[in-house]
C-alpha positions as a Python dict, from the first residue, in 0.01 Angstrom:
ca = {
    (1, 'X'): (0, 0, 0),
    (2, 'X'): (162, 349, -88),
    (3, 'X'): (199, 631, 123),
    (4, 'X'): (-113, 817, -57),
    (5, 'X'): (-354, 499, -26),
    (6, 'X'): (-261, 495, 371),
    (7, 'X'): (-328, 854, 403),
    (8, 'X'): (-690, 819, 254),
    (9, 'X'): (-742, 546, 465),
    (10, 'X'): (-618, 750, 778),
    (11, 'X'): (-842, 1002, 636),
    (12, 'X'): (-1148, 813, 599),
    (13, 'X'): (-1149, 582, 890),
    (14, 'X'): (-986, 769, 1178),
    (15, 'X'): (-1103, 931, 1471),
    (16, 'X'): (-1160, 1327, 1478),
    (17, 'X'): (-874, 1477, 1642),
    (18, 'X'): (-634, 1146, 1623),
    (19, 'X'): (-322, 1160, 1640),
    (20, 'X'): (-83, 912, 1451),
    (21, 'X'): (318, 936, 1563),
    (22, 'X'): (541, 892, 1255),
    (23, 'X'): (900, 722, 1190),
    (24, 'X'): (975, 1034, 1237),
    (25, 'X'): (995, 1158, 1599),
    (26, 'X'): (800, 1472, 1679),
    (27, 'X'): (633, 1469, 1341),
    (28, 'X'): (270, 1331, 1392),
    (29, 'X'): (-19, 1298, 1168),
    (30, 'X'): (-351, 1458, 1259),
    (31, 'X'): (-699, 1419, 1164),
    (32, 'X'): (-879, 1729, 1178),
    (33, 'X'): (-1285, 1704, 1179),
    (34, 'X'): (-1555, 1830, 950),
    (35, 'X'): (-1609, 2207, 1021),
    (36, 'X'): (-1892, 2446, 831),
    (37, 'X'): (-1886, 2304, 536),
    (38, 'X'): (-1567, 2178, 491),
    (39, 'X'): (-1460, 1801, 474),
    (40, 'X'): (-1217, 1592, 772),
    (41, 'X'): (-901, 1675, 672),
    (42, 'X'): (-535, 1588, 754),
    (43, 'X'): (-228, 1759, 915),
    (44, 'X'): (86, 1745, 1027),
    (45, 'X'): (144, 1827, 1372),
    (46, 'X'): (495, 1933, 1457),
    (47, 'X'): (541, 1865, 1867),
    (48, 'X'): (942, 1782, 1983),
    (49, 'X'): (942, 1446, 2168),
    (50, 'X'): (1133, 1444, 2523),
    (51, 'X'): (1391, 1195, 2634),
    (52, 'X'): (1120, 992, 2738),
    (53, 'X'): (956, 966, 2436),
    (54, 'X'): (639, 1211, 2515),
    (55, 'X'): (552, 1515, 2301),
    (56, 'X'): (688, 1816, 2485),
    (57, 'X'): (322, 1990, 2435),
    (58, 'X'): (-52, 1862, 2440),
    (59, 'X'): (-73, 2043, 2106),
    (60, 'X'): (186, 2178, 1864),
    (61, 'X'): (237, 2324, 1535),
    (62, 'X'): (-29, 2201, 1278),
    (63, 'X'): (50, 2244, 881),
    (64, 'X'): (-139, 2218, 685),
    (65, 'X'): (-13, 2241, 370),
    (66, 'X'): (324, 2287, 201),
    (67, 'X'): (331, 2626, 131),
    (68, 'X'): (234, 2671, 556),
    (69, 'X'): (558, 2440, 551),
    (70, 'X'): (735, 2612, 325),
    (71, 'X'): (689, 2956, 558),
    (72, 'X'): (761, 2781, 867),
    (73, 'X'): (1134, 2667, 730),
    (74, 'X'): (1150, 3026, 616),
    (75, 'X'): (1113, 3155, 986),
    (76, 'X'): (1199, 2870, 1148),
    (77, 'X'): (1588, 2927, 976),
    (78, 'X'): (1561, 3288, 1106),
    (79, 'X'): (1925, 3362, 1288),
    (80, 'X'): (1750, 3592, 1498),
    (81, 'X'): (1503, 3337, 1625),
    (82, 'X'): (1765, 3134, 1728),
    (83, 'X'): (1951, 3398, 1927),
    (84, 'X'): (1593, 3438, 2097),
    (85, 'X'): (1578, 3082, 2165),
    (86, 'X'): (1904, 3090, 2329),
    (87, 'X'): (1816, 3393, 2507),
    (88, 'X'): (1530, 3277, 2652),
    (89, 'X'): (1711, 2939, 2723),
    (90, 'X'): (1920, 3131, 2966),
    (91, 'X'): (1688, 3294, 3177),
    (92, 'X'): (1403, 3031, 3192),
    (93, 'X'): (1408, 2774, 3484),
    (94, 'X'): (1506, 2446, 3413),
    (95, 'X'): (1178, 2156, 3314),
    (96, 'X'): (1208, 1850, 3519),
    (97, 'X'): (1164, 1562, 3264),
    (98, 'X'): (851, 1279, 3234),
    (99, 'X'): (846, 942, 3258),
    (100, 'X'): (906, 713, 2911),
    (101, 'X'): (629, 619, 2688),
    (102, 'X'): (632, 321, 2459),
    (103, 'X'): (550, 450, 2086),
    (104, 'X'): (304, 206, 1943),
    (105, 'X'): (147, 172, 1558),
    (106, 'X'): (351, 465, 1431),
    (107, 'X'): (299, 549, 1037),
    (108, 'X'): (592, 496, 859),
    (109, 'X'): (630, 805, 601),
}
């Protein structure tokens, strides 16, 4: 089965607001639901795993398309954002860390 044909399947039998994990860690898939008028659709939710294996967030960054993508690596590859991220690195208080979690049925992309 390709990629595509699992992706309509994902599409057409999974549960509103499910999320898949990937071969990919902290890349999920995401099934967003039917809203006014417009049909289920997928995503890709972009949420860093921890040490442990748990996504750092309950939600994270949802594209939806590759031109969203696209504009993310844009800003993402900012210098500037980086030099904020290290900033703020320095002056936050350090995150004690969750237990592991076992990744199970994970879509291979």
């Amino acid at each position: 089965m390709t990629t595509d044909e699992r992706l309509f399947q994902y599409l057409k039998e999974g549960k509103d607001w499910q999320r898949k994990a990937t071969n990919v860690p902290g890349v999920f898939l995401l099934k967003l639901p039917a809203f006014k008028g417009r049909s289920a659709t997928l995503a890709i939710e972009i949420n860093p795993i921890d040490s442990f294996g748990f996504a750092s967030k309950k939600r994270g960054v949802l594209i939806r398309s590759k031109a969203q993508l696209e504009e993310m690596i844009r800003l993402l590859s900012n210098p500037k954002l980086s030099q904020l991220a290290k900033s703020i690195d320095e002056v936050n208080p350090v995150k004690k860390s969750s237990p592991a979690n076992n990744q199970e049925n994970i879509f291979e992309i």
